[in-house]
C-alpha positions in Angstrom: -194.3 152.5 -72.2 -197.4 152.6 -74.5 -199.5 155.6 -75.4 -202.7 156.0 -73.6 -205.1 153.8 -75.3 -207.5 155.2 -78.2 -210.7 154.2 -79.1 -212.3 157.3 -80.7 -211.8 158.5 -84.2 -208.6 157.8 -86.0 -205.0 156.9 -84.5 -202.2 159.3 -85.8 -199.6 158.2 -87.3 -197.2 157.8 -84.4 -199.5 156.2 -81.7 -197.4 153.0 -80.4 -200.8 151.3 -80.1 -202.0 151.4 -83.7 -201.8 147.1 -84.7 -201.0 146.4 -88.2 -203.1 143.5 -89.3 -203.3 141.3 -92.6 -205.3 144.4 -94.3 -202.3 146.9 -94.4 -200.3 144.8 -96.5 -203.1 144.0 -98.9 -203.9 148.0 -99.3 -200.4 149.4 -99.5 -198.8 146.9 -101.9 -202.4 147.2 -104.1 -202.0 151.1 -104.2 -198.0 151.0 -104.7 -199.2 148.4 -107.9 -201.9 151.0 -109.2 -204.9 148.9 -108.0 -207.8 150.7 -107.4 -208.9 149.5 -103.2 -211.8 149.5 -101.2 -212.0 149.7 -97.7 -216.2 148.8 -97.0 -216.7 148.4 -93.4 -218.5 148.7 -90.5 -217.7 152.1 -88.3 -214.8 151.8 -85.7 -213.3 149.2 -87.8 -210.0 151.3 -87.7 -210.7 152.1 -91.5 -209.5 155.7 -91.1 -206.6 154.9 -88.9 -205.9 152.1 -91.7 -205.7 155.5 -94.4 -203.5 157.7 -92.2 -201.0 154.6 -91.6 -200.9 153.5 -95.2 -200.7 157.4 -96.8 -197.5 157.9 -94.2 -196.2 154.1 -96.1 -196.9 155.9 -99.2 -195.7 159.2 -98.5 -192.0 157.2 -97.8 -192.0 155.2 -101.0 -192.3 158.4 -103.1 -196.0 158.3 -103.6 -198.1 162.1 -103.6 -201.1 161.3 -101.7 -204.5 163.1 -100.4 -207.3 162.6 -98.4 -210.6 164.0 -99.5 -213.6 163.5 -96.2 -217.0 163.7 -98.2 -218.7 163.8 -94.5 -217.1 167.3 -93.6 -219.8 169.7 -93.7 -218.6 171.4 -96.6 -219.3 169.0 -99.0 -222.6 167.6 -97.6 -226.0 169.0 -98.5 -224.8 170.6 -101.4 -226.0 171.1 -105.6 -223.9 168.9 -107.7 -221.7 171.8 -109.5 -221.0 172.9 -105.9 -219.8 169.1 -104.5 -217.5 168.6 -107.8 -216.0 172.2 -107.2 -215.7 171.4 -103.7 -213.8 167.8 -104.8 -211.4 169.8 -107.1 -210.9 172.5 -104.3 -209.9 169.9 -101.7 -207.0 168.6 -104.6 -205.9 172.3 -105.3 -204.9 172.2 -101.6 -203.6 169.1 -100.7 -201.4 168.8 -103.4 -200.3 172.5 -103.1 -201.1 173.1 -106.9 -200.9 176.7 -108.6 -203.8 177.0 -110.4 -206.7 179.7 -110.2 -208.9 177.6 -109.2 -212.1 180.2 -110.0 -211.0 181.7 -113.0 -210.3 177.5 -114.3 -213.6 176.8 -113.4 -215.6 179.9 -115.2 -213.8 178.5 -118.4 -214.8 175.4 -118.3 -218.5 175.9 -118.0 -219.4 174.5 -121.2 -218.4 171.1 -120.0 -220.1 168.5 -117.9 -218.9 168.3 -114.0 -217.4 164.7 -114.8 -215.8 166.2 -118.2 -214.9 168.9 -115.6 -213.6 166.6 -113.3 -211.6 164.7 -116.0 -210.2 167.9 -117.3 -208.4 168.9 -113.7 -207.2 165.3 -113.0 -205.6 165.1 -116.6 -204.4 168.7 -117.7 -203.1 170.2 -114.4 -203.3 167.0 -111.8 -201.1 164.3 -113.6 -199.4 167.8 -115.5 -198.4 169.6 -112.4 -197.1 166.3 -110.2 -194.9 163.7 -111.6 -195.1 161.3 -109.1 -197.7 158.9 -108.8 -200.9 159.8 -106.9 -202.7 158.1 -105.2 -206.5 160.2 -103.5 -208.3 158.4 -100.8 -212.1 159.4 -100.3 -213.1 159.0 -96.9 -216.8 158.4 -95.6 -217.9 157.1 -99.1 -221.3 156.3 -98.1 -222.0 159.9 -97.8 -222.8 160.2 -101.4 -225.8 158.4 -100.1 -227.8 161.3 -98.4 -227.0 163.9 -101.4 -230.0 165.2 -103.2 -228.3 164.0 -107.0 -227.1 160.9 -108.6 -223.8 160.2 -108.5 -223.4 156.8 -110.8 -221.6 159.1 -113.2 -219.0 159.7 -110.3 -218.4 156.0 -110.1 -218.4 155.5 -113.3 -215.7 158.1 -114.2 -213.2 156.1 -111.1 -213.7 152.9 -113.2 -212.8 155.2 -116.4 -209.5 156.3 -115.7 -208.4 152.6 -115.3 -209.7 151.8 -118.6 -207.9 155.0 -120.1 -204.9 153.6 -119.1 -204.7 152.1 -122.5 -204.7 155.1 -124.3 -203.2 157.8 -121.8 -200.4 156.0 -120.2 -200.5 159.0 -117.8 -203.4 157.7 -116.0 -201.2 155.0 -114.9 -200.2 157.0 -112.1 -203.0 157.4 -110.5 -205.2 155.7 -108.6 -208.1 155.6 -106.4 -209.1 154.5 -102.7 -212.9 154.4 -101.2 -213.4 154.0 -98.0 -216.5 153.7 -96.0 -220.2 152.0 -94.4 -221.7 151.0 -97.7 -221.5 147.7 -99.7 -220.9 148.3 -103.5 -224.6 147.4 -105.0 -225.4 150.6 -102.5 -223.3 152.9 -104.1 -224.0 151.8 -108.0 -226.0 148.8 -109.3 -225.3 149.4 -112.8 -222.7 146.4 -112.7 -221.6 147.9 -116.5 -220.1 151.0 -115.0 -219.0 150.1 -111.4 -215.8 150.1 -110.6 -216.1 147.6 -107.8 -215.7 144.5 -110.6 -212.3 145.8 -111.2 -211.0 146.8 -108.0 -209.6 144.7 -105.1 -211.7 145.1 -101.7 -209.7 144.6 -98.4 -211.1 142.8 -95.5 -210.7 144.7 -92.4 -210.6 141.4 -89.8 -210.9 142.2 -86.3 -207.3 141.8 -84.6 -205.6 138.4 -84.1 -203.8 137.1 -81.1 -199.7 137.2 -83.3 -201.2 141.2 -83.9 -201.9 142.7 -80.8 -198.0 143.0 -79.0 -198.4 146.9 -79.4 -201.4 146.2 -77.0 -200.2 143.8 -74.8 -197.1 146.1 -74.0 -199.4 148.2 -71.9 -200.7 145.4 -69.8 -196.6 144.3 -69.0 -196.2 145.0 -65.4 -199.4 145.0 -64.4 -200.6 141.7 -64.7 -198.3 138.5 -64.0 -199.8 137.1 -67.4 -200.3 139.7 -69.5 -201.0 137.2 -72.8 -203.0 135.5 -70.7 -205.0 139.1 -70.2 -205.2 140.1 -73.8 -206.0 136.5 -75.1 -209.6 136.6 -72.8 -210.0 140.1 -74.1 -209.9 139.6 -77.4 -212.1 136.3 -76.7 -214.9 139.1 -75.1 -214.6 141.4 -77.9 -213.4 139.1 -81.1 -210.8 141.2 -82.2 -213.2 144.6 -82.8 -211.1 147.1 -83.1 -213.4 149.9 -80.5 -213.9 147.5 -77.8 -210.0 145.9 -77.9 -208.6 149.3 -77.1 -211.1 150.7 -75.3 -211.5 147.1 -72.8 -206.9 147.3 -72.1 -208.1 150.8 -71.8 -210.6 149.6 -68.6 -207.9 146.8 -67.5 -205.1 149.0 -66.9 -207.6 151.8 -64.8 -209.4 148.9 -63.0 -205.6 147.9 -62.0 -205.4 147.2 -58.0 -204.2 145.1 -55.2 -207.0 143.1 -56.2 -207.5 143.2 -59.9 -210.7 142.2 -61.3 -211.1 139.4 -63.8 -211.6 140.3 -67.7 -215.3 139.2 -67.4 -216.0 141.4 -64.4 -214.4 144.4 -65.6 -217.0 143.6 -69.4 -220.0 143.1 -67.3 -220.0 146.0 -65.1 -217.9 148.9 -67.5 -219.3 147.9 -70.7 -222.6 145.2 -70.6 -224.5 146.6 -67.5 -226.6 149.2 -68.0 -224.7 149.4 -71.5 -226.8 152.5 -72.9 -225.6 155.1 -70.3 -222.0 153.7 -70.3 -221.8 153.8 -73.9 -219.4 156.7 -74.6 -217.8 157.4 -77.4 -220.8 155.9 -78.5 -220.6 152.5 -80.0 -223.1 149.9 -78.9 -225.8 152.1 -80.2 -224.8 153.1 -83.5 -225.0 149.9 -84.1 -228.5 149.0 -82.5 -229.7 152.9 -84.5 -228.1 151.8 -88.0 -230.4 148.5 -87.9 -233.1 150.4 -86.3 -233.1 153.3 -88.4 -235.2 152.1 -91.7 -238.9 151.0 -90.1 -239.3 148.9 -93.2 -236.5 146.7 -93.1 -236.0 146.5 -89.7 -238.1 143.8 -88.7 -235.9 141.7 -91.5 -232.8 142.3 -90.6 -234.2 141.9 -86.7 -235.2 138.9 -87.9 -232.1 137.4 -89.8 -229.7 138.1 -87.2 -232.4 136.2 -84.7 -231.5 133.3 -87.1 -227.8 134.1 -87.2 -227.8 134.0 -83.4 -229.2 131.2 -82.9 -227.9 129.3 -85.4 -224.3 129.0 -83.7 -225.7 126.4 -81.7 -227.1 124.2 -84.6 -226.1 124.7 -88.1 -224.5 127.9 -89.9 -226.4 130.8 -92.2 -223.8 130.8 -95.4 -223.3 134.0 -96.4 -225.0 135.0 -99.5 -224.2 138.7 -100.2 -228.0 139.6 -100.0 -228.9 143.6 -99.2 -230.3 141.9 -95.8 -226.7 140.4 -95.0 -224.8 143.5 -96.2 -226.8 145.7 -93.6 -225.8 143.5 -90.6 -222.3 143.3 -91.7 -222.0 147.0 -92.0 -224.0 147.8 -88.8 -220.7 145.9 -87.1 -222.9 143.7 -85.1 -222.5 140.4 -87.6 -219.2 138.8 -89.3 -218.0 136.9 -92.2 -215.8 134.1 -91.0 -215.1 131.0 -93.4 -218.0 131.8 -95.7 -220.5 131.8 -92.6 -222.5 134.5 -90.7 -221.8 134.3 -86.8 -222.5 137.5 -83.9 -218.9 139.2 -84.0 -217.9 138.5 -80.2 -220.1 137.8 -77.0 -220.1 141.3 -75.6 -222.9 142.1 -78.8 -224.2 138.4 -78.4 -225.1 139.6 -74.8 -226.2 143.0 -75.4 -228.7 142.2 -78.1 -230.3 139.3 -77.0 -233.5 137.4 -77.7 -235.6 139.5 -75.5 -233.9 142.9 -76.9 -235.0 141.5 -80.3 -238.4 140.6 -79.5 -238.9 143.9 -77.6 -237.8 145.7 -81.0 -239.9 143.5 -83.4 -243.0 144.3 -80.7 -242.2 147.7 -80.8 -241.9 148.2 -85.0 -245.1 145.8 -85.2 -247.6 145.4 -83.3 -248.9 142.3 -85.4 -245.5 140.8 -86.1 -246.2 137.5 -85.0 -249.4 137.2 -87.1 -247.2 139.2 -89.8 -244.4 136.7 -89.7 -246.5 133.7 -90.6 -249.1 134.8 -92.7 -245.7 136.2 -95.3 -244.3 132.7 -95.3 -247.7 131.2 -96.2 -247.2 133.3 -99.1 -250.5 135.1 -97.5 -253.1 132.1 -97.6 -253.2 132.0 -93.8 -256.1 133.4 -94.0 -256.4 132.4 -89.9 -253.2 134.9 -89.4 -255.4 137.8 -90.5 -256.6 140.4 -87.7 -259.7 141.0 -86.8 -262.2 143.4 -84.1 -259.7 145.5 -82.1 -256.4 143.6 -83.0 -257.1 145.4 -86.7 -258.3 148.3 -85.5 -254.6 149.3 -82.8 -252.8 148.1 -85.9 -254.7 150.6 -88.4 -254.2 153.0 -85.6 -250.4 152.3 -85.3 -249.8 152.8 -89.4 -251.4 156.3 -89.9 -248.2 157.7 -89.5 -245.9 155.3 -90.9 -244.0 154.7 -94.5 -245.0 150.7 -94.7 -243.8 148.2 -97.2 -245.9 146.6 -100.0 -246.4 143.6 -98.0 -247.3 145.4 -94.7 -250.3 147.2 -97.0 -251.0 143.6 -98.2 -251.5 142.4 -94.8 -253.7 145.4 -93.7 -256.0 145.6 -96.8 -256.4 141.8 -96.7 -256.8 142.1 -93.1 -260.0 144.6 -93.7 -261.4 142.7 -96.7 -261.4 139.3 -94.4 -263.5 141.4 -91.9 -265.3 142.8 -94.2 -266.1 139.6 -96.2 -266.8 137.8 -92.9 -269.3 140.8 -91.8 -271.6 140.7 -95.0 -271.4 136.7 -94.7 -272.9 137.5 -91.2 -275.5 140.0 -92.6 -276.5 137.6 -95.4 -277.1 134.7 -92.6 -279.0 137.4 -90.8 -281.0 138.2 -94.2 -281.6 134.7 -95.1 -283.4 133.8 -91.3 -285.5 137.3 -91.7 -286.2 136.0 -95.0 -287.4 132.4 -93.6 -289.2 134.7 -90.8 -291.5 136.6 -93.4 -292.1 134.0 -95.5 -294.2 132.2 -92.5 -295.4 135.4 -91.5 -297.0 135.8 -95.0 -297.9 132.1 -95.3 -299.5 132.6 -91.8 -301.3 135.3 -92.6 -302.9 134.2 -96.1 -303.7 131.1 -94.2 -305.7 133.1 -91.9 -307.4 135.9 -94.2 -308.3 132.1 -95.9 -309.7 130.8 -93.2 -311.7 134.0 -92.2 -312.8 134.2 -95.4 -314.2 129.9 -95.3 -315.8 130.9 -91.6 -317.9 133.6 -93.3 -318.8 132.2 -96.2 -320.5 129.2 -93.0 -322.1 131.7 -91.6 -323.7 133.6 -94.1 -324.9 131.5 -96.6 -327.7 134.3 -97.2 -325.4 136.4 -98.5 -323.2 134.3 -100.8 -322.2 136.8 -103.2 -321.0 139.4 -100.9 -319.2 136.9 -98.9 -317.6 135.9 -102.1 -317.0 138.8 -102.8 -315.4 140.0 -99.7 -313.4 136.7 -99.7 -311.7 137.9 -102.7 -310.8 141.5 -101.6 -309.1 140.2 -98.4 -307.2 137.0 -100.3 -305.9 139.7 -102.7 -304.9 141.9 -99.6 -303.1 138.8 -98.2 -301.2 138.4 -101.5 -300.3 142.1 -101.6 -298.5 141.9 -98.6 -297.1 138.6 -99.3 -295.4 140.0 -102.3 -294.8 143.3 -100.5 -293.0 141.4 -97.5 -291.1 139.1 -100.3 -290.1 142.0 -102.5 -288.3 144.0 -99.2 -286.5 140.4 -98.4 -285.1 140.1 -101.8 -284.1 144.0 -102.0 -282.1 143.4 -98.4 -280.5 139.9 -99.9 -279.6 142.2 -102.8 -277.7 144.9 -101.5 -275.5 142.8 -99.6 -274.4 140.6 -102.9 -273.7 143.6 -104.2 -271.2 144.8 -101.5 -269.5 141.2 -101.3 -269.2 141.6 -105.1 -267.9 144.6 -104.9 -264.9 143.6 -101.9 -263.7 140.6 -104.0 -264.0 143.0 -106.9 -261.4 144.6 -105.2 -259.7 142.3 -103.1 -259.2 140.8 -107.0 -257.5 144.1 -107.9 -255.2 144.4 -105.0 -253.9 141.2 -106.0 -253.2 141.4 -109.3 -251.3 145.1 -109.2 -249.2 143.4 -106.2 -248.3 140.2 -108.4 -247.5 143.3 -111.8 -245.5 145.3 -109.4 -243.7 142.0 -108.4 -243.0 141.6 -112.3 -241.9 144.8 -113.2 -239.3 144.3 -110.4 -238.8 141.2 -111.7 -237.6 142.5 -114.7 -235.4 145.4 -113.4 -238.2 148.3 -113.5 -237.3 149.1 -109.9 -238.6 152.8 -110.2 -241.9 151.5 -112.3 -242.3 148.8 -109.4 -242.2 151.2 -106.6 -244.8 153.8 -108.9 -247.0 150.4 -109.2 -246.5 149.9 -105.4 -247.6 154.0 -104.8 -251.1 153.4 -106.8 -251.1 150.3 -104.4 -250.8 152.6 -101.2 -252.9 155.4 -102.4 -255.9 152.9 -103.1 -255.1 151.5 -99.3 -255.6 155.5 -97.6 -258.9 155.7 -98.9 -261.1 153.6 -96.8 -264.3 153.4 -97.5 -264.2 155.7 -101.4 -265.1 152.1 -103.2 -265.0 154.1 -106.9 -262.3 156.2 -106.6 -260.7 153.5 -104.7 -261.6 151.5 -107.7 -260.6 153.8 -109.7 -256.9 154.2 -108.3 -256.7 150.4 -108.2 -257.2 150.2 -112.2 -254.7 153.0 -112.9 -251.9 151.4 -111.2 -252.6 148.2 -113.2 -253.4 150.0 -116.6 -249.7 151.9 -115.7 -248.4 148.5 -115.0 -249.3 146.7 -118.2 -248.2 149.6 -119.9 -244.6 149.6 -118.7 -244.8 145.5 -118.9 -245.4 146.2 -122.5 -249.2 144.5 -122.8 -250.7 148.1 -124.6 -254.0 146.3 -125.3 -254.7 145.4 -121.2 -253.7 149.0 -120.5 -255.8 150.4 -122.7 -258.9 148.1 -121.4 -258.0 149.3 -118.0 -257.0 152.7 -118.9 -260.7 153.0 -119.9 -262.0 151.6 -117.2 -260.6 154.0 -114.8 -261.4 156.5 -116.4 -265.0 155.6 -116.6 -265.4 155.2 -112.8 -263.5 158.9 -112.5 -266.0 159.8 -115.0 -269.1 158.5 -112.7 -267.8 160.7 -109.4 -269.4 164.1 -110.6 -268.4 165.8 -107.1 -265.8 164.6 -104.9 -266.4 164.8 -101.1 -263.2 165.9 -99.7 -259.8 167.7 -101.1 -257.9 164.5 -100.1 -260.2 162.5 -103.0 -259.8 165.6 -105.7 -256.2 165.2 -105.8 -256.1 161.7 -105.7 -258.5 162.0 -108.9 -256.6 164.3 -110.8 -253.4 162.3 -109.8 -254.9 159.3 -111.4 -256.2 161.7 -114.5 -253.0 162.7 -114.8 -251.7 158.9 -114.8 -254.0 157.7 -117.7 -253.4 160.7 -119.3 -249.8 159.9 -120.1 -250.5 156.2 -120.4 -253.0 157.4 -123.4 -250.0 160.2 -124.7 -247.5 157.1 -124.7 -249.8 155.3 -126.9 -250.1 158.1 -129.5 -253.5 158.9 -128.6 -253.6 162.6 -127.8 -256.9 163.8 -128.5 -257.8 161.5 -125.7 -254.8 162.3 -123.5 -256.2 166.2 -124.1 -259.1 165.4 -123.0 -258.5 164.1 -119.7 -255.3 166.2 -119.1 -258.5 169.4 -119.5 -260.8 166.8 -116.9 -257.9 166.5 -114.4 -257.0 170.7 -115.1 -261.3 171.3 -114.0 -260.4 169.2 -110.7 -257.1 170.9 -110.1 -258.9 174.4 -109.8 -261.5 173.0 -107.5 -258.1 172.5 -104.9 -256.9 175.0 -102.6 -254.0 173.5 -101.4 -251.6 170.1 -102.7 -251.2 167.6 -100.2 -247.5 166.0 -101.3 -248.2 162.7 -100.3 -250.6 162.8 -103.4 -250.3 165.7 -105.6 -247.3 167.8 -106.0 -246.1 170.6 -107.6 -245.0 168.9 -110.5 -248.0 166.6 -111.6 -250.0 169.6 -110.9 -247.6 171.4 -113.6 -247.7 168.2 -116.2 -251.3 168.9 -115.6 -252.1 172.0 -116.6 -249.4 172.0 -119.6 -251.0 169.1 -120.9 -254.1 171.0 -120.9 -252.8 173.6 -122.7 -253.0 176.0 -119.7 
């Protein structure tokens, strides 16, 4: 007789159900060798039941081990000095050392938290406990939502292997990570990680020769219980969750007349699969690809491609941040250097009409979106126009878009724009045509009264002549008035077409810098380059300030590109236009100004010109006091303090 089935949270140690696959032999002989491992999975992989099984291996073989959970609410939402304490804390007790812990920690407060860190693992750690040691961390990816860094962290795991050489005592110990993250999440600095020296363990999903301890619980109650497990395992392909949890649904749906594997999927686990999904599975996995608006449509659209592409030719796995996502979220697998949906149950669940309901639902121009990107945005016929751009600028006000989404809008608004004045001027040019006739009409007719009286009143010759005159010079006033308003009209609407591709010219150019400066590595410099880009998109219809914020982002990137002259060239032309906007007509336009002030003014510090840099740190610190109140998206609490300390306030 087996225990009851267990799909939620970790098996312990003696459940008869637990099945040991390929990956407990790879991490327990790695961590007996001194290998530092790395379980990175998808959740309900069995990663945590994989720990408590291969810490009781350990245990046996002599081995001191502990388990530190970085998602238990202690060690969440903490400072840094507090999350390294609470690290050390968690060692004290699992290990049962004798150290006071508080009165330690007060004399080492001189030191770093790694050097801190270092110190407990090397002088009371490997000191105290002469066995080797071996600490799992649990829930890895949880470093991710702390308000700090934590590179140093991973940098000081891939240290003690290389200290090895000098400190023989670091041989006996090592490290195990386990978690939902894929190494380039966790650290990119491939100098320092210690992913390029560990060994990461595949966590398959289970395999036919595996699953006995699963099958014993179907003995007796089907004639062919193989026969049973092999079509569950087909349904679910081996996923950990679903394999227990579907025996779990075979053995209750047990009855005179048992119900085929299929049936029992479709109506306990496929049908109405959001209200049946508890412990819930099926939708951590649709929230995880869901949960980041910006990317979502990507990945949406990848695994669209995976999908389909079991029926014609593979997507080779690549290890791009797109791929990594949809292996983590659980709902795609690696199999023979190939992408393929893990098992039918997902293939059925998130279909091609639940994907095109999510892509409708993130964007509501996706189609339009989708080609006009992979013309490389020269689809100028993709653009949206009237009330299609209108619901989409709508739909945007309240969302965190992507650099290309912005793209797409602001050249969606220039087109209509462009395409407007182009109207107007056709408009212009026929009013144009219109007066001119008028005008010839009309001198045609103050000529021809004039000829009629100078036949009828040959008597008085001179005065007709005279009045001849007066009226032909009346008729060629109000020619050249009539002509003079034409030419004004024609005018002002060059100058707002000049003025769009003016700008249409500058959003292109800081996209293609910001595309450089990532490019090159300047992630956080791209993404800066890319905020100028979105500020200049919020402010409609501001064309100098808009102007204004355009030129700053491209002065900042030239700057950081290392082109000092261009900077300078647009430095001062931003700051000209700033210059030119003596009031500003609403709070939202003052901060934006002194945010840009602020900009140039460290481009011109960086380039040793401070007399100019004070001078427009004290223009931005005059705008600052006109504001009553910072709007973080533009101005925060610390620009507004480099502000006022570059002026000298």
């Amino acid at each position: 007789m087996v225990d009851e089935y267990r799909f939620s949270g970790s098996l312990p140690e003696e459940a008869t159900t637990y099945v040991t696959r390929e990956a407990d032999g790879e991490l327990y002989e790695g961590l007996k060798a001194g290998k530092f491992c790395y379980v990175l999975n998808s959740r309900q992989s069995g990663k945590s039941s994989l720990r408590v099984r291969t810490m009781r291996r350990l245990r046996d073989a002599g081995v001191e081990c502990a388990a530190i959970d970085l998602s238990a609410g202690g060690i969440q939402n903490v400072p840094p000095e507090q999350w390294y304490a609470d690290l050390i804390d968690t060692l004290i007790e699992s290990f049962g050392l004798d150290v006071e812990f508080g009165d330690w920690w007060s004399q080492n407060q001189l030191n770093s938290l790694v050097t801190r860190f270092r110190k407990f693992l090397e002088e009371i750690l490997l000191a105290e406990i002469k066995e080797n040691i071996v600490i799992f961390i649990d829930e890895i990816d949880s470093v991710l939502s702390l308000n700090f860094p934590t590179d140093d962290f991973f940098a000081f795991i891939r240290a003690c292997y290389n200290q090895r050489v000098d400190n023989p005592e670091y041989n006996r110990l090592t490290f195990c990570l386990l978690g939902v993250a894929s190494p380039s999440n966790l650290i990119s600095d491939k100098k320092r990680t210690p992913f390029n020296i560990g060994k990461a363990i595949s966590l398959k999903g289970f395999q036919l020769h595996e699953v006995e301890p699963l099958e014993k619980g179907l003995h007796g109650r089907y004639s062919d219980s193989q026969a049973v497990m092999k079509e569950i395992l087909h349904w679910t392909g081996g996923q950990p969750f679903l394999t227990q949890k579907l025996c779990q649904f075979m053995v209750e749906s047990e009855t005179d007349n048992p119900r085929t594997v299929e049936q029992v999927v479709r109506s306990h686990i496929i049908e109405n699969w959001e209200s049946q999904d508890e412990p819930e599975h099926l939708r951590t996995i649709r929230d995880r690809i869901l949960r980041d608006e910006q990317r979502a449509s990507y990945l949406l659209e990848l695994y669209q491609q995976i999908r389909c592409s079991e029926e014609q030719s593979e997507i080779t796995a690549d290890d791009t941040q797109e791929q990594s996502e949809l292996q983590l979220s659980g709902l795609v697998v690696r199999q023979q250097n190939n992408l393929r949906v893990y098992n039918p149950i997902y293939k059925d669940i998130f279909d091609q009409d639940w994907i095109e309901t999510q892509l409708r639902n993130l964007r509501p121009y996706s189609e339009n979106f989708k080609f006009w990107v992979a013309s490389g945005g020269s689809d100028n016929s993709r653009l949206l126009r009237g009330k299609a751009l209108q619901d989409a600028l709508d739909w945007s006000k309240d969302k965190s878009l992507n650099y290309q989404d912005r793209e797409f809008l602001a050249a969606s608004q220039a087109k209509e724009k462009e395409e407007a004045i182009a109207a107007l001027e056709k408009e212009a040019a026929l009013e144009r045509e219109r007066k001119d006739r008028e005008a010839v009409e009309k001198r045609n007719q103050v000529l021809a009264e004039a000829n009629q009286t100078l036949a009828d009143a040959n008597d008085t010759l001179t005065e007709a002549n005279k009045k001849a005159k007066r009226r032909i010079r009346v008729g060629s006033i109000v020619l050249v008035l009539t002509l003079l308003g034409a030419v004004i009209s024609g005018s002002l609407a060059v100058v707002t077409l000049g003025r769009i591709q003016e700008q249409a010219k500058s959003l292109s150019l800081l996209s293609k810098l910001s595309g450089e400066l990532q490019s090159k590595n300047q992630q956080e410099n791209a993404d800066e380059a890319r905020r100028q880009l979105g500020l200049a998109y919020g402010l409609k219809e501001n064309y100098k300030l808009k102007q204004a914020v355009l030129l700053s982002g491209i002065a900042f990137a030239y700057q950081k590109l290392g082109d000092k002259k261009k900077a300078s060239e647009e430095i001062q032309n931003s700051v000209k236009l700033l210059r030119l906007e003596e009031k500003k007509s609403s709070s939202l336009e003052k901060q934006v100004g002194v945010y840009v002030l602020a900009m140039q003014a460290a481009l011109l510090k960086e380039q040793n010109n401070n007399t100019e840099a004070f001078k427009t740190y004290e223009q931005a610190f005059k705008l600052l006091l006109e504001i009553k109140e910072l709007n973080p998206n533009f101005l925060d609490k610390n620009i507004a303090g480099r502000v006022k300390a570059g002026a000298g306030r």
